[in-house]
Z-matrix of the N, CA and C atoms (Angstrom, degrees):
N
C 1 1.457
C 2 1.531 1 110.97
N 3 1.340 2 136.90 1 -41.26
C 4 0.879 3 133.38 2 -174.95
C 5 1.862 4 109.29 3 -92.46
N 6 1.026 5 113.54 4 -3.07
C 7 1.678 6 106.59 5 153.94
C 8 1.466 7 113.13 6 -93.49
N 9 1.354 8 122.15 7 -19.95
C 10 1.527 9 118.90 8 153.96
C 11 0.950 10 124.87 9 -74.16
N 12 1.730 11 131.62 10 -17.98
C 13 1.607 12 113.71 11 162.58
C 14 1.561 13 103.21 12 -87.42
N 15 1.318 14 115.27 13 -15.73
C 16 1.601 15 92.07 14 166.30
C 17 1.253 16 156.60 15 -98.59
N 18 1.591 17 95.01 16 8.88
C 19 1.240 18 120.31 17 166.54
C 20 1.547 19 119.54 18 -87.81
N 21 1.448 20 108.77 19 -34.86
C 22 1.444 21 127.32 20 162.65
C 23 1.360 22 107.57 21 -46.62
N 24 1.493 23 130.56 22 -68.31
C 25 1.228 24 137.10 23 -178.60
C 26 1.612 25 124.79 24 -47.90
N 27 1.724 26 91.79 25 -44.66
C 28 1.186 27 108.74 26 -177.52
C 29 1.544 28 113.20 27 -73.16
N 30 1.063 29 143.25 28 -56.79
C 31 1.204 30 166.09 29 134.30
C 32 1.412 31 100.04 30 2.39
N 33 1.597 32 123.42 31 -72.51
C 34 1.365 33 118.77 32 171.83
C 35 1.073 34 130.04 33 -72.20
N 36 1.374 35 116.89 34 -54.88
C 37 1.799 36 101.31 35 146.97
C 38 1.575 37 146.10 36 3.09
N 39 1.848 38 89.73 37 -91.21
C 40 1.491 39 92.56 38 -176.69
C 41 1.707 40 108.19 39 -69.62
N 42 1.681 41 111.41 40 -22.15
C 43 1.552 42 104.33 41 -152.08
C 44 1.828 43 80.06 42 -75.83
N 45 0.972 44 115.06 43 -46.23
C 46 1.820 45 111.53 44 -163.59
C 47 2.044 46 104.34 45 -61.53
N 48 1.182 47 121.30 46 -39.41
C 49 1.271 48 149.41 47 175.42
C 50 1.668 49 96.14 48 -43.58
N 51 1.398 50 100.98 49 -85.56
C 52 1.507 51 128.07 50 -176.01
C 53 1.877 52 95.90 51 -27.24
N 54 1.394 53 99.94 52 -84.90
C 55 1.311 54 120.24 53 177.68
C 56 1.623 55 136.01 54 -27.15
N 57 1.649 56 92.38 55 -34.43
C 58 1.873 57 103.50 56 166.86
C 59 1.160 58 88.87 57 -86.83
N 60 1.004 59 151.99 58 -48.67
C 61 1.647 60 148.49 59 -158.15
C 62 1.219 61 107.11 60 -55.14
N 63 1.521 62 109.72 61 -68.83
C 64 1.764 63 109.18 62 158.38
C 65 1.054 64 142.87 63 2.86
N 66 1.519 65 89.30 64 -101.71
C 67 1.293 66 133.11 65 167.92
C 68 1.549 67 113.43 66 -34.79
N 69 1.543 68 106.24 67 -68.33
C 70 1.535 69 112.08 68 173.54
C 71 1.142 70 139.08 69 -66.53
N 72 1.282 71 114.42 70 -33.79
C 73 1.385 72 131.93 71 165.06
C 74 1.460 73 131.43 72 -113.37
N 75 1.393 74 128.62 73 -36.26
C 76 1.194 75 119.21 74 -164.02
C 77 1.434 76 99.52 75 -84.58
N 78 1.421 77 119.95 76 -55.32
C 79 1.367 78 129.96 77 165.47
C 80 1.600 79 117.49 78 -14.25
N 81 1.620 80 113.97 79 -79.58
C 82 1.469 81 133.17 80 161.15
C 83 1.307 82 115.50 81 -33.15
N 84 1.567 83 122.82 82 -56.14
C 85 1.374 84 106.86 83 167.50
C 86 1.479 85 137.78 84 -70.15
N 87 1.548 86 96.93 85 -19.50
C 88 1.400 87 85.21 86 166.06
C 89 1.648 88 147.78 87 -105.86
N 90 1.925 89 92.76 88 18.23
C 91 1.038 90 140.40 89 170.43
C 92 1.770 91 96.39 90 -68.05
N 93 1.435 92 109.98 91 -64.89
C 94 1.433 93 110.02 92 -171.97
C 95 1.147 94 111.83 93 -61.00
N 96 1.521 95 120.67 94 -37.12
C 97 1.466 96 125.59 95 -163.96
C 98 1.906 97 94.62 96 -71.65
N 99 1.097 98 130.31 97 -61.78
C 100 1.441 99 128.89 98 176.51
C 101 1.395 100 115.33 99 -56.26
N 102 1.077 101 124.82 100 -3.20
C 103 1.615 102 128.10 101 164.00
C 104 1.724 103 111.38 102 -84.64
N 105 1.556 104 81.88 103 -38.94
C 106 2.142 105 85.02 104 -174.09
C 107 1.670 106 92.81 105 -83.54
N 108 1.010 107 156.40 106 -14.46
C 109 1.245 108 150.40 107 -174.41
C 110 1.730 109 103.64 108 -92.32
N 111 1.171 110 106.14 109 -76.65
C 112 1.786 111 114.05 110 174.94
C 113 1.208 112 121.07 111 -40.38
N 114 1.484 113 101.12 112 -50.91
C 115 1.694 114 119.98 113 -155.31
C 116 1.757 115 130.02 114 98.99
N 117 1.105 116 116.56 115 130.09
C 118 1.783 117 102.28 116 159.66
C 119 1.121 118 113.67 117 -59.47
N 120 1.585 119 106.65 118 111.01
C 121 1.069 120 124.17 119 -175.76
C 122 1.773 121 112.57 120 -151.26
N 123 1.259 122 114.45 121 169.57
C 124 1.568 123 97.69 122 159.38
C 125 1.697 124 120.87 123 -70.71
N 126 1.201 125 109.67 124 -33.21
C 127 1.371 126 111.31 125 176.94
C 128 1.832 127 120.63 126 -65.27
N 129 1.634 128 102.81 127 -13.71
C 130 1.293 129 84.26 128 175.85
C 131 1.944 130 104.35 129 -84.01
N 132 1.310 131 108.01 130 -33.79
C 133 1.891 132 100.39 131 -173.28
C 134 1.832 133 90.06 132 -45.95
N 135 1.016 134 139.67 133 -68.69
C 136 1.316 135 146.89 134 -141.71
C 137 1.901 136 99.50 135 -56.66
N 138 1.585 137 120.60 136 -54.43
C 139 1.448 138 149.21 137 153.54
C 140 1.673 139 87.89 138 -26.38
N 141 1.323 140 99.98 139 -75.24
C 142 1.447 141 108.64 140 -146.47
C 143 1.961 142 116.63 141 -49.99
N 144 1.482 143 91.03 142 -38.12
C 145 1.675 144 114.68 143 -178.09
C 146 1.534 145 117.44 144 -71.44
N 147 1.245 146 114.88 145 -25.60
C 148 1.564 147 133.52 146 167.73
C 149 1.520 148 115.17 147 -64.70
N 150 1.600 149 107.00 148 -59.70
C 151 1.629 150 126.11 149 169.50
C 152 1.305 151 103.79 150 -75.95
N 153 1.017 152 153.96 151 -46.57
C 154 1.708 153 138.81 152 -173.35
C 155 1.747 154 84.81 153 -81.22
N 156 1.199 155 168.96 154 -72.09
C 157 1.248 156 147.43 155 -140.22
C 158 1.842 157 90.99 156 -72.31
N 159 1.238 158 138.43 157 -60.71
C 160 1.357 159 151.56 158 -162.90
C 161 1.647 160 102.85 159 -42.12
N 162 1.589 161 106.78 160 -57.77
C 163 1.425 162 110.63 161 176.10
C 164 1.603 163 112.67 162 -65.05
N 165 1.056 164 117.89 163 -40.82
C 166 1.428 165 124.83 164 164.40
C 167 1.248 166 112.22 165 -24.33
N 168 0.989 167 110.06 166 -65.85
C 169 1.508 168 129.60 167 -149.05
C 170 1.450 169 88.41 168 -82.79
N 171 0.712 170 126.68 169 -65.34
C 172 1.647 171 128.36 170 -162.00
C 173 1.197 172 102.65 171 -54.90
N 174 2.074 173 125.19 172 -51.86
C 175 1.429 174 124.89 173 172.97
C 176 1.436 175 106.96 174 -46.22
N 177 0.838 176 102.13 175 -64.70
C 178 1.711 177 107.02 176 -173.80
C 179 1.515 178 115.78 177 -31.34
N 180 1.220 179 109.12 178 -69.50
C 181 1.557 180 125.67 179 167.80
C 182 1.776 181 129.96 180 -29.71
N 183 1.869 182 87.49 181 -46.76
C 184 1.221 183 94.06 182 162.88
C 185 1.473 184 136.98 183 -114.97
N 186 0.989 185 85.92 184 11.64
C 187 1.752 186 113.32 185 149.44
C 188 1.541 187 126.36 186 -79.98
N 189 1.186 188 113.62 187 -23.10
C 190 0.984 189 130.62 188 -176.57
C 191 1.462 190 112.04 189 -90.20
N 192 1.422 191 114.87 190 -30.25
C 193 1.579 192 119.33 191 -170.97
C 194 1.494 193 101.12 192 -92.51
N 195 1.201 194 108.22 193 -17.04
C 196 1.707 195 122.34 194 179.80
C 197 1.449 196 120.78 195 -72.46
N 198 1.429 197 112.53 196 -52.51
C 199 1.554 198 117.32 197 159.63
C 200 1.310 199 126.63 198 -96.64
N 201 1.249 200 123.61 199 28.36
C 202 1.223 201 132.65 200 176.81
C 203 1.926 202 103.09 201 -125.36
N 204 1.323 203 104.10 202 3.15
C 205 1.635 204 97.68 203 -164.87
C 206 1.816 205 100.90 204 -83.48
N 207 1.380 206 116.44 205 -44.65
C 208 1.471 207 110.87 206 166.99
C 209 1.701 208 132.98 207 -54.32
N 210 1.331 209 100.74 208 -13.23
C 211 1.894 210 83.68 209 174.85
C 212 1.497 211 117.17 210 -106.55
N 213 1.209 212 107.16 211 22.96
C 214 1.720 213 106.22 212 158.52
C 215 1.130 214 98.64 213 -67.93
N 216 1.270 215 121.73 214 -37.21
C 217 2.031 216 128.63 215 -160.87
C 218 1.453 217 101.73 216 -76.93
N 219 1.734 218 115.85 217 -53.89
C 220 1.590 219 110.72 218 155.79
C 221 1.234 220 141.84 219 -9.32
N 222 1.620 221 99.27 220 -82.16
C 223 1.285 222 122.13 221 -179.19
C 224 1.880 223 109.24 222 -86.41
N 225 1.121 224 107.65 223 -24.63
C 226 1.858 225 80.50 224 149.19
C 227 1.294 226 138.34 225 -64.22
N 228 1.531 227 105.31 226 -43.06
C 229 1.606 228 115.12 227 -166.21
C 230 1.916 229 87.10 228 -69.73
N 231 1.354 230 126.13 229 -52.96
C 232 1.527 231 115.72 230 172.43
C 233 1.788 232 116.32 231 -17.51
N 234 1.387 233 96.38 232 -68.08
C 235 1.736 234 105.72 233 -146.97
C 236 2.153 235 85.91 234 -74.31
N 237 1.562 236 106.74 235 -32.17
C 238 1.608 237 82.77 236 170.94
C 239 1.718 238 134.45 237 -74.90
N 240 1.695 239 92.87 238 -12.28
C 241 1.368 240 87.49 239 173.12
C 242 1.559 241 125.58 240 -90.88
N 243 1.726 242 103.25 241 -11.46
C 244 1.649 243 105.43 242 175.77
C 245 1.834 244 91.60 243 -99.23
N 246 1.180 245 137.30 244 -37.41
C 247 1.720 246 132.08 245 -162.26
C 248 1.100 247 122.43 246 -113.59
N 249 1.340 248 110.02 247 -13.10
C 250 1.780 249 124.38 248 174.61
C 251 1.661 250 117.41 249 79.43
N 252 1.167 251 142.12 250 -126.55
C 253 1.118 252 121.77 251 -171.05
C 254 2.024 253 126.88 252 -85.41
N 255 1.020 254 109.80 253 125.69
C 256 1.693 255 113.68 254 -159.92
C 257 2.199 256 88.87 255 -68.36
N 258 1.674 257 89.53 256 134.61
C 259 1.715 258 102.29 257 176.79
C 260 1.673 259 106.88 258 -83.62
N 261 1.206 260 122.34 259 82.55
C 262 1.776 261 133.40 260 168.58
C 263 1.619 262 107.35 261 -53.71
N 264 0.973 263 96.33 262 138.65
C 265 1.588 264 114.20 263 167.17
C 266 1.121 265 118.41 264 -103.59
N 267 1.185 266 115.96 265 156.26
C 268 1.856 267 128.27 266 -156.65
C 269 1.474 268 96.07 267 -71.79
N 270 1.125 269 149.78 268 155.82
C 271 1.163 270 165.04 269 125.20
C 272 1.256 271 135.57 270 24.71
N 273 1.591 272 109.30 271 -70.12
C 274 1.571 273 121.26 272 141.66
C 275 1.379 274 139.30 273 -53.17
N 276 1.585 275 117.03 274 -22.22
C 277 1.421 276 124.92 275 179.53
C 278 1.656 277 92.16 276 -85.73
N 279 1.342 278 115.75 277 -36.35
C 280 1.396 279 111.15 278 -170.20
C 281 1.348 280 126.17 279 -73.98
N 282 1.339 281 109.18 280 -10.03
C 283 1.587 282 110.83 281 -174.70
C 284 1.734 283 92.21 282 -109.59
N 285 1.258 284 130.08 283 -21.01
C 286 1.379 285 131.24 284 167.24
C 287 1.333 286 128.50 285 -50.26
N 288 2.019 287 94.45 286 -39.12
C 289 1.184 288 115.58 287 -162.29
C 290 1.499 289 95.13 288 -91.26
N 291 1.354 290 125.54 289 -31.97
C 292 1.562 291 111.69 290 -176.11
C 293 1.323 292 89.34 291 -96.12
N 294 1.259 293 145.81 292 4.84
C 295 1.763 294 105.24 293 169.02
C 296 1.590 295 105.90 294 -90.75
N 297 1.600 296 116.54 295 -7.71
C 298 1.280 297 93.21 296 -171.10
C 299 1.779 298 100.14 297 -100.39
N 300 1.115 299 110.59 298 -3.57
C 301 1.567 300 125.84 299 174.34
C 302 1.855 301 99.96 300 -64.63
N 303 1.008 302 110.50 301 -65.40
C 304 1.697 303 108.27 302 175.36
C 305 1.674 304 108.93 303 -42.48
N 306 1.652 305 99.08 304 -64.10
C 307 1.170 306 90.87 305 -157.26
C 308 2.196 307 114.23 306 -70.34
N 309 0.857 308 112.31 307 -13.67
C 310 1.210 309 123.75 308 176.50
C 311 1.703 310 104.91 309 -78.14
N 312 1.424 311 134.80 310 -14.33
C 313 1.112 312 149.48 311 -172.65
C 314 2.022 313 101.55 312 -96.94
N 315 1.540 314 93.87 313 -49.66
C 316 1.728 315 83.93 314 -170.16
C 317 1.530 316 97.85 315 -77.46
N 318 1.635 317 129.81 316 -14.82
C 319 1.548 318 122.14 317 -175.79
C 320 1.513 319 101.42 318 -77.04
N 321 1.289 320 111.07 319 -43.21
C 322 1.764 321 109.25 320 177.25
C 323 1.529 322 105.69 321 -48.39
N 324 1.415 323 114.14 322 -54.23
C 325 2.102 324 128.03 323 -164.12
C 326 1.285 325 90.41 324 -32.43
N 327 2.199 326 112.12 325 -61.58
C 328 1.355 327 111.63 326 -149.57
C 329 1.276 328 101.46 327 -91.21
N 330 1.342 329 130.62 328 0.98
C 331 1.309 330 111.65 329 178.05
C 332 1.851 331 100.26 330 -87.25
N 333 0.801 332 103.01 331 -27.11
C 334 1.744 333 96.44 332 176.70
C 335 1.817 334 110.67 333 -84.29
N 336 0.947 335 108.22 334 -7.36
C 337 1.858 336 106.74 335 161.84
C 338 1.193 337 100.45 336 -80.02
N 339 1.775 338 131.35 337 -47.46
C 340 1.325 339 120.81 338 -171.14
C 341 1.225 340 130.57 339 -57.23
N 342 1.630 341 105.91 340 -44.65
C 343 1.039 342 132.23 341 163.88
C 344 1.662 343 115.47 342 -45.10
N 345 0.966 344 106.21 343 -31.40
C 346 2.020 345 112.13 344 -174.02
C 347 1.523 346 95.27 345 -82.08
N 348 1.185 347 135.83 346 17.52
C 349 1.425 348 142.92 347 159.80
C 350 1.219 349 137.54 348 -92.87
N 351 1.244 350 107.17 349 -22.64
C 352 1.631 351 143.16 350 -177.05
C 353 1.435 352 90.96 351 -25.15
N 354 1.150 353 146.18 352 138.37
C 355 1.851 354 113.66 353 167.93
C 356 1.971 355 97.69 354 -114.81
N 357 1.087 356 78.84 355 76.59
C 358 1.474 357 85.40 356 164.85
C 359 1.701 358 107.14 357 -149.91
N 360 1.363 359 115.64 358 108.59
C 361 1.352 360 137.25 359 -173.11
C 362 1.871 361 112.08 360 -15.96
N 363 1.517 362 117.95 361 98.50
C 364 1.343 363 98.83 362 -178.65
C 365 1.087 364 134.15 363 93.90
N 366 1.411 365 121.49 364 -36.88
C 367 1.385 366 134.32 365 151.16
C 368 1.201 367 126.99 366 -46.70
N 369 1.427 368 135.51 367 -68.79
C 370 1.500 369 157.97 368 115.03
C 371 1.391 370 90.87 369 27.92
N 372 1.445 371 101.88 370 -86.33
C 373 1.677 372 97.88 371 -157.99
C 374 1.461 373 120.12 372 -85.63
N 375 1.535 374 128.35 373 -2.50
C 376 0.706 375 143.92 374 156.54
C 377 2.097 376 129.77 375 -54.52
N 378 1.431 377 83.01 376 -54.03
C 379 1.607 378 98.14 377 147.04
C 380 1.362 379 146.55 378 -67.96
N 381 1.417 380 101.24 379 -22.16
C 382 1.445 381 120.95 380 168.13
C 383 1.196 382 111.09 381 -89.82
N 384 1.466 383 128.58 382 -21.91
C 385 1.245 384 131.73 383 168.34
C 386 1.836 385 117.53 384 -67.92
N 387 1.044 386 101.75 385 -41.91
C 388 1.811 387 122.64 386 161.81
C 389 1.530 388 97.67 387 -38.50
N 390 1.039 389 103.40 388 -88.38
C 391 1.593 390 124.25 389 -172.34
C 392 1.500 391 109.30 390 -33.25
N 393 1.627 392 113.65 391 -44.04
C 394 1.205 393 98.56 392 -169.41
C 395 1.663 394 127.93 393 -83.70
N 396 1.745 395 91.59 394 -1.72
C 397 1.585 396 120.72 395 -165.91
C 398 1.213 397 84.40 396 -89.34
N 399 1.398 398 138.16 397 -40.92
C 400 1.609 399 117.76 398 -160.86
C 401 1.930 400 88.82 399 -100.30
N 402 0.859 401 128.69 400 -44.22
C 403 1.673 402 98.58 401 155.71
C 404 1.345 403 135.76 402 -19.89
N 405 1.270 404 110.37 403 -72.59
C 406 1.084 405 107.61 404 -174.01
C 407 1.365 406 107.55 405 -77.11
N 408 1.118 407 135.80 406 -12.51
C 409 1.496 408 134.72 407 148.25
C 410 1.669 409 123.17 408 -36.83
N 411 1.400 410 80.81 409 -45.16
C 412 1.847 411 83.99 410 -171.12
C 413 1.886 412 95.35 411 -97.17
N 414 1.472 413 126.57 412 12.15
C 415 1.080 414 108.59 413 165.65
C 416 1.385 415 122.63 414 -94.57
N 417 1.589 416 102.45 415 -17.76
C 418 1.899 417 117.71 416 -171.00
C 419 1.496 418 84.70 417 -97.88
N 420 1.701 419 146.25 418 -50.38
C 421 1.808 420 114.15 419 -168.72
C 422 1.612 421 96.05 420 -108.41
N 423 1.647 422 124.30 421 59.80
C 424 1.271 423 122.33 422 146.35
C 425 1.910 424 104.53 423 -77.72
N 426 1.193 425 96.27 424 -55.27
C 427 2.003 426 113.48 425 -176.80
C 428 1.596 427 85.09 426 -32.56
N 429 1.074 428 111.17 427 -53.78
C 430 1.708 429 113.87 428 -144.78
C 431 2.039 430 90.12 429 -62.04
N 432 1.378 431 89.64 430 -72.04
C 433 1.533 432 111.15 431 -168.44
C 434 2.037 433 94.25 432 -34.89
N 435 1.423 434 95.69 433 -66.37
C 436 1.846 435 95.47 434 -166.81
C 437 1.249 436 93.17 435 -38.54
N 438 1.275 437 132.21 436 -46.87
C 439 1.705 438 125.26 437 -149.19
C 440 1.650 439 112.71 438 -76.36
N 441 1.458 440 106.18 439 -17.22
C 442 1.140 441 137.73 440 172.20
C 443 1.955 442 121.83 441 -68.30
N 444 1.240 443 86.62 442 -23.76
C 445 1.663 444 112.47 443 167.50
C 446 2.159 445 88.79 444 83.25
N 447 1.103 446 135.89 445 30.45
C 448 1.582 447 136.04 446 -148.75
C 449 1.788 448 98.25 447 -119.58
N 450 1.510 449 101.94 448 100.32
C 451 1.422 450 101.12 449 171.60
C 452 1.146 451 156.05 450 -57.97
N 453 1.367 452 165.26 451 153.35
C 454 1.467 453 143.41 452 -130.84
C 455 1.511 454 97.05 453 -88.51
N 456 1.231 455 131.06 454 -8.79
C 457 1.818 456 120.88 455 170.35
C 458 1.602 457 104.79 456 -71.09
N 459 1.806 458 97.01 457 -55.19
C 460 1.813 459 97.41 458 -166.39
C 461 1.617 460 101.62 459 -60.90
N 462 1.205 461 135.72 460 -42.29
C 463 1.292 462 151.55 461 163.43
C 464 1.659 463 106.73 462 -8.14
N 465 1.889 464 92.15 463 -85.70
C 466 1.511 465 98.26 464 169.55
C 467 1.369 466 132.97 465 -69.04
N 468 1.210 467 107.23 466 4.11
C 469 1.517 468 107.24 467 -178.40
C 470 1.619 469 111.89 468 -107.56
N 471 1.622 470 89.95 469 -2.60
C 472 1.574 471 89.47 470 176.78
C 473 1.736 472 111.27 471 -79.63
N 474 1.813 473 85.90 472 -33.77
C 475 1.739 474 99.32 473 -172.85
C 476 1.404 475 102.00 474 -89.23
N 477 0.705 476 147.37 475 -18.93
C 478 1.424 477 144.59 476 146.17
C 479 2.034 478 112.49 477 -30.80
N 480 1.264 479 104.05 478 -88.77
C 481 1.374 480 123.29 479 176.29
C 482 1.738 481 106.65 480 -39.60
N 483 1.618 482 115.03 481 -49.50
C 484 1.462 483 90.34 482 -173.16
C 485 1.760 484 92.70 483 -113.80
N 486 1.019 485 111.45 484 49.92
C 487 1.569 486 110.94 485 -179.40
C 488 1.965 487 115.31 486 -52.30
N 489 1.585 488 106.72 487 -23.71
C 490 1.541 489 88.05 488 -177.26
C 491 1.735 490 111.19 489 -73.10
N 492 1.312 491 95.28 490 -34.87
C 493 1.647 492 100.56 491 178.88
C 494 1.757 493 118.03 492 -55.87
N 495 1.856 494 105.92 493 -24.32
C 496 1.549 495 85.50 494 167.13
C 497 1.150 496 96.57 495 -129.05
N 498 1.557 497 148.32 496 39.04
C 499 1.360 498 113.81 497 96.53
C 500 1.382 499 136.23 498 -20.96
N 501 1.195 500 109.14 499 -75.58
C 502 1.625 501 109.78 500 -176.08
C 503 1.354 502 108.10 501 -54.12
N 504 1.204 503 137.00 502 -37.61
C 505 1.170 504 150.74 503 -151.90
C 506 1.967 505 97.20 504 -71.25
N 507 1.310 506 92.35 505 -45.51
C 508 1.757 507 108.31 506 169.88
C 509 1.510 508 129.49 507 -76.88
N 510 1.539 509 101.74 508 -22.25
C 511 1.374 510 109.86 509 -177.08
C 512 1.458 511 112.74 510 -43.00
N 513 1.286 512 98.22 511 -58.10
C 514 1.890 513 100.49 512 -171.04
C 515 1.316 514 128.66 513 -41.08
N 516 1.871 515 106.86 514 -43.20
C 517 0.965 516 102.62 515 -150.53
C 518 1.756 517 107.71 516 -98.06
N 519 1.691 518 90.07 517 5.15
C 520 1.761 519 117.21 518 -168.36
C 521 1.369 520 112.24 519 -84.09
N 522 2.122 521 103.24 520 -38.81
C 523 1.404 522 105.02 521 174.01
C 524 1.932 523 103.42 522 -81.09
N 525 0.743 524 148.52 523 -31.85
C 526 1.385 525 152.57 524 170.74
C 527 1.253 526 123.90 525 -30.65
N 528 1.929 527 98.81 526 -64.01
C 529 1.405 528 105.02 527 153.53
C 530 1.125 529 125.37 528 -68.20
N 531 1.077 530 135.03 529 -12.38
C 532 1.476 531 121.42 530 -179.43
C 533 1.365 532 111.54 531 -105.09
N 534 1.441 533 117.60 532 -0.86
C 535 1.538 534 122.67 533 167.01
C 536 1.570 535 110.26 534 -33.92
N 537 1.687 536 100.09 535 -88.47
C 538 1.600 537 125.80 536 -164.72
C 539 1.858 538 103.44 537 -53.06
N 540 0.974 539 99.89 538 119.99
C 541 1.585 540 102.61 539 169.72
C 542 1.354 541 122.84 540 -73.19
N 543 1.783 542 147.14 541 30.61
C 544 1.083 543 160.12 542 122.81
C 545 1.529 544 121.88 543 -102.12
N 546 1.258 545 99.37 544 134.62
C 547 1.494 546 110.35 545 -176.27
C 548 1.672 547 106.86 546 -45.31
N 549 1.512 548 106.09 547 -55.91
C 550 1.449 549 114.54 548 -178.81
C 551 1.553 550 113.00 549 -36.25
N 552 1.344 551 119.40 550 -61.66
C 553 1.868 552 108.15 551 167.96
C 554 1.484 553 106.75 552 -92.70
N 555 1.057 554 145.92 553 18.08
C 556 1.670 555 120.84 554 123.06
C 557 1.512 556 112.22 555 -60.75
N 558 1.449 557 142.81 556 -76.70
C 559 1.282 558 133.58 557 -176.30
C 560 1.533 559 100.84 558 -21.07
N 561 1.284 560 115.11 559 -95.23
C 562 1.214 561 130.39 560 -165.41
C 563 2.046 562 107.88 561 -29.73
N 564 1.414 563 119.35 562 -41.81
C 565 1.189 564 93.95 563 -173.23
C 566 2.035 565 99.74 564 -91.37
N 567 0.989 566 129.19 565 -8.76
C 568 1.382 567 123.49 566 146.27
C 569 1.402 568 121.94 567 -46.55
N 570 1.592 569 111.97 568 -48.74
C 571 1.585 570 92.59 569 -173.50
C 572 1.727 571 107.61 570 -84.50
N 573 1.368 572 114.01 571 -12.96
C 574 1.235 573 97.25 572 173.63
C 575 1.333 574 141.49 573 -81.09
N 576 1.660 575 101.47 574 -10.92
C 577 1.370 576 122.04 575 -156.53
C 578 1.735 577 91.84 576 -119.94
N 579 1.191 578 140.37 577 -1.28
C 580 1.739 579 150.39 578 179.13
C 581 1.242 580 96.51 579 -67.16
N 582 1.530 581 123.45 580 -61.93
C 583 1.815 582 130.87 581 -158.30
C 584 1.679 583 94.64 582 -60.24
N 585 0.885 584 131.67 583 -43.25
C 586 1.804 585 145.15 584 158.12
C 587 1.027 586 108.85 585 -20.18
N 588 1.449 587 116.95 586 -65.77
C 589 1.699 588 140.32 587 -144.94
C 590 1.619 589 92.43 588 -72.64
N 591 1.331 590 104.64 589 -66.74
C 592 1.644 591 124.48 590 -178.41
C 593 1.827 592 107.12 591 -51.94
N 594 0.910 593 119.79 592 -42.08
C 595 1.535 594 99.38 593 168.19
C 596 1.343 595 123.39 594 -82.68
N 597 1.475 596 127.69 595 -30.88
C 598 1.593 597 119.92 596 143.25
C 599 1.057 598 121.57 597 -20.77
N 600 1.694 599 109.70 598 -60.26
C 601 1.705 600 97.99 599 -170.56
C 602 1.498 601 106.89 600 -94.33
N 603 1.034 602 144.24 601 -11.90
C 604 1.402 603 137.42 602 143.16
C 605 1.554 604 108.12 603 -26.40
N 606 1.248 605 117.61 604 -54.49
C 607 1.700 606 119.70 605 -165.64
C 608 1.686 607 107.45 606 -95.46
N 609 1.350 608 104.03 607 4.34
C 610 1.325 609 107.30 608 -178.78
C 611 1.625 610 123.10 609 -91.93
C-alpha cells in the first residue's frame, strides 16, 4: 500500500509538474531562443515544428521512464504475495523479449490512431477506443505474464483469444483518459490511476 500511494502521488505529481514546466516555460523559451538565432521568418515556423516535436518526444520519453520506474517494484511484490516467486529469464531472452514488446506496442499505439480516421461517423473512434482498452490491458498484465516466465507470442495470444475480457478490463481506464480534453490531464489521470490497473491484473 504504501508503494501504491507513492507511485500514485509520484506519478501525478511530477508527470502533471513536469508538464506545466514544459509546456510553460521550457517550450516558450526555446521558441524565443530559435527566433533570435534563425530569425522571424518563414523558415523559422518550419525549424521551429521539427525542434518543438524533437523535444517533445524526448520529454515525453523521459518522462515516461521517470514515472513509470516504481511499478516494476509494485507489481512484483503483487505477483509474490498472490504466486510466490516470479520465473526470470536469462539475460538475452530478456532484452529480446522487451525490445520486441515495445516495439510491437508503439505499432499497435499507431495502428489505433490510424484507425480513428476511418471517416465513417463513430466507427473510427470506436475502434480506436478497442485498441486502446486492449493496450492498456496488455500494459497492466505484461508484469504479471513476465513474472510468469510467458513470452511476447504466448502473451499476445493470450490477449488475442480472450480479448473481450480485457477489453472491458481496459474500458475504465480508456474512458478516463479520454474524458479531459488536454493531454496534460489525460497523462496525469493515467499515471495516477495505472499503479491500480497493475494490481487488478496481478489478482486477475
Amino acid at each position: 500500500m504504501h508503494k501504491i500511494f507513492q507511485c500514485c502521488a509520484l506519478n501525478g505529481g511530477v508527470f502533471w509538474l513536469s508538464l506545466v514546466a514544459f509546456n510553460g516555460a521550457i517550450l516558450p523559451l526555446l521558441h524565443f531562443t530559435t527566433g533570435l538565432i534563425v530569425g522571424q521568418d518563414t523558415s523559422h515556423g518550419l525549424i521551429w515544428s521539427w525542434v518543438s516535436w524533437l523535444m517533445s518526444s524526448i520529454f515525453g520519453a523521459f518522462l515516461g521512464a521517470t514515472c513509470l520506474s516504481p511499478e516494476p517494484d509494485i507489481a512484483d511484490a503483487a505477483y509474490r504475495k498472490s504466486r510466490g516467486r516470479p520465473q526470470l529469464p536469462n539475460l538475452s531472452r530478456l532484452i529480446a523479449d522487451l525490445l520486441f514488446s515495445v516495439l510491437m506496442q508503439v505499432i499497435f499505439l499507431l495502428q489505433s490512431m490510424l484507425v480513428s480516421k476511418i471517416p465513417i461517423s463513430g466507427v473510427g473512434q470506436i475502434i480506436s477506443l478497442l485498441h486502446v482498452c486492449l493496450l492498456y490491458s496488455l500494459y497492466a498484465f505484461e508484469y504479471k505474464w513476465f513474472n510468469m516466465g510467458w513470452e511476447v507470442h504466448q502473451r499476445v495470444r493470450y490477449l488475442e483469444t480472450n480479448w473481450p475480457y480485457f477489453a472491458g478490463f481496459g474500458l475504465p481506464l480508456a474512458v478516463l483518459t479520454h474524458l479531459p480534453s488536454s493531454f496534460l490531464a489525460s497523462g496525469t489521470v493515467f499515471a495516477v490511476l495505472f499503479p491500480l490497473f497493475i494490481i487488478s491484473g496481478k489478482r486477475s
